[in-house]
C-alpha positions as CSV (number, residue, x, y, z in Angstrom):
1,X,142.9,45.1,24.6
2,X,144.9,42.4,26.8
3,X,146.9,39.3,24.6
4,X,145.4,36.0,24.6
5,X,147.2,34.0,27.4
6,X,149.2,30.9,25.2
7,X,147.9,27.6,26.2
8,X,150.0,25.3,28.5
9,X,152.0,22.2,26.9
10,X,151.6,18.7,27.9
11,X,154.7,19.2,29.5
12,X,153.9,22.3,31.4
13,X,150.9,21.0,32.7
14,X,152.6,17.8,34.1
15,X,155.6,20.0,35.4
16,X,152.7,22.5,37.3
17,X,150.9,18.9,38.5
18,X,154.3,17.5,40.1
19,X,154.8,20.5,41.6
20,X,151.2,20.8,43.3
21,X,151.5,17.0,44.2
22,X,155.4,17.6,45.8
23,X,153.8,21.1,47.4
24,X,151.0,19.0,48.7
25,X,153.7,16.5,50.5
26,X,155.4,19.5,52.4
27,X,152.1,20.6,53.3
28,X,150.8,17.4,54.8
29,X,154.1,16.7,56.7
30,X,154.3,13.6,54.8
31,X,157.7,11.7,55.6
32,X,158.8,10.0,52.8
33,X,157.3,6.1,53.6
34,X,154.0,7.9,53.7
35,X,154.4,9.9,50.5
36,X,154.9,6.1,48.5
37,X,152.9,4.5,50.6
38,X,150.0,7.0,48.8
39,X,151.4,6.8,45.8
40,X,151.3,3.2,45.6
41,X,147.3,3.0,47.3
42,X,146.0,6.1,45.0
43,X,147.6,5.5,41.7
44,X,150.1,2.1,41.7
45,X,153.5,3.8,41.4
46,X,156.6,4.1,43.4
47,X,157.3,7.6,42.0
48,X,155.6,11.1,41.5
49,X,157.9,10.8,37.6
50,X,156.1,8.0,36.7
51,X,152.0,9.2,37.4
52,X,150.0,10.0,34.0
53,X,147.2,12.6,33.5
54,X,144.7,10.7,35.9
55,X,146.7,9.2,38.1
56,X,148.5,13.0,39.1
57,X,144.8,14.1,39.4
58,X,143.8,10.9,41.4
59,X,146.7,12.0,43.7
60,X,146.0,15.8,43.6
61,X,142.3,14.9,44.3
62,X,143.4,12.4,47.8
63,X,145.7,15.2,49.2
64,X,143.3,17.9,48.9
65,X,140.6,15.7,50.6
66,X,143.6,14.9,53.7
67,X,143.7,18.6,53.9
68,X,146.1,20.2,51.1
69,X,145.1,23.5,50.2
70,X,145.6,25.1,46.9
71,X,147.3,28.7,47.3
72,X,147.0,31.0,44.2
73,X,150.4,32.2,42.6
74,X,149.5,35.1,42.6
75,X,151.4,37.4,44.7
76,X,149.3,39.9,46.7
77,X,148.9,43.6,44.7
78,X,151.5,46.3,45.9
79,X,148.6,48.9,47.1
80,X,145.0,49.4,47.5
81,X,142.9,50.0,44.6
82,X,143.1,54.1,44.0
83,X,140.7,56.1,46.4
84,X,141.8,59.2,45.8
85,X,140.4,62.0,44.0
86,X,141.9,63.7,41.1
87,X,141.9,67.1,43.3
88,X,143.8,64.9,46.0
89,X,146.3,63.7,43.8
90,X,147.0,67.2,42.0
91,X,147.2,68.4,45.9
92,X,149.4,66.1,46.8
93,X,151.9,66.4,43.5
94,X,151.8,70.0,44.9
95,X,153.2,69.1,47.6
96,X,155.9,66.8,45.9
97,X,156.9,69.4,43.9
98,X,157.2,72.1,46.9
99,X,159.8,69.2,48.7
100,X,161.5,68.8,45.3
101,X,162.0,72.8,45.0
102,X,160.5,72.6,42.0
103,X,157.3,74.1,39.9
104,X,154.2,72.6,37.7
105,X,156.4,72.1,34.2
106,X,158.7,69.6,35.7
107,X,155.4,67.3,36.8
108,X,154.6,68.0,33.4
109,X,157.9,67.0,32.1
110,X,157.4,63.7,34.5
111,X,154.0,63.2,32.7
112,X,155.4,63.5,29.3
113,X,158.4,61.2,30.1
114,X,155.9,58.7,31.4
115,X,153.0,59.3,29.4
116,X,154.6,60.3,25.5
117,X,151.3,60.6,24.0
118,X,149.7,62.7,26.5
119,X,148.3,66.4,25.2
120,X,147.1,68.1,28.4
121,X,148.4,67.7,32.3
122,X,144.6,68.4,33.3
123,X,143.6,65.3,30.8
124,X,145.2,62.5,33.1
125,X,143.2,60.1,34.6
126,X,143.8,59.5,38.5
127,X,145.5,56.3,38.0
128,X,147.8,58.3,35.9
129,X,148.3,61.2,38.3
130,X,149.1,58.5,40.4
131,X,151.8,57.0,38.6
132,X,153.7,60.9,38.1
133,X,153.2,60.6,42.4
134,X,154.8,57.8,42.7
135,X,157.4,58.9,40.3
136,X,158.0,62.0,42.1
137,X,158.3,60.0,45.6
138,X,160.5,58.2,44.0
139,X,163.2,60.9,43.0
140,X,162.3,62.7,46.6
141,X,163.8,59.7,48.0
142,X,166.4,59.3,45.6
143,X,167.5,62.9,46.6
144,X,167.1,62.5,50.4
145,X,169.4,59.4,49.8
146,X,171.7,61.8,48.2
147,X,171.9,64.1,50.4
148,X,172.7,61.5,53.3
149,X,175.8,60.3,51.1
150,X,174.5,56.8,50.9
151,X,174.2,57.0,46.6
């Protein structure tokens, strides 16, 4: 069950708003006579600090019809949605493990450390398996980093 996301103050809102509106400007290319000049023809100001609620939409809503585009702020996920099967997975801890010089209990170990509620290896979901992968990659490289004398 995920939180409910707090709403956004006043403030926030007009903070996120004069941001879009000053992202807008880079944008456009909009030198700064041109930016005013807007400013003053959409909403009657001389400043992006002195727009209210409708005037910072009036401006928003000009910009994106001279070409801004809204980018999400989201930033792009760090892999692919899982594809693997569990059998993969377990294979390829295998093969972690082999590299590592080491045997099943220490991926269970791994899993525990991760995963303290966990009662079974064979009950982890792929996604899980997954994360004990990624932590096992993550101590081969430490190792091979190690070894090199760069740690």
């Amino acid at each position: 069950m995920s939180a409910a996301k707090p709403k956004k103050t006043a403030q926030e809102v007009r903070k996120n708003e004069l941001a879009q509106i000053h992202i807008a400007r880079s944008q456009l290319g909009m030198d700064d006579e041109t930016y005013r000049n807007v400013l003053w023809t959409v909403a009657r100001v001389k400043s992006s600090a002195d727009l209210d609620w409708s005037g910072r939409k009036r401006v928003l809503d000009h910009m994106k019809a001279c070409g801004f585009k809204v980018r999400s702020n989201r930033l792009p996920t760090a892999h692919k949605p899982l594809a693997m099967t569990k059998e993969a997975i377990e294979a390829k801890i295998a093969t972690q493990l082999k590299e590592l010089s080491q045997n099943w209990p220490y991926a269970y170990g791994v899993a525990r450390r991760i995963f303290p509620k966990m009662n079974r290896f064979e009950f982890l979901t792929p996604e899980q398996l997954g994360e004990v992968s990624s932590a096992l990659e993550r101590t081969i490289r430490f190792k091979r980093k190690k070894e090199a004398g760069t740690v």
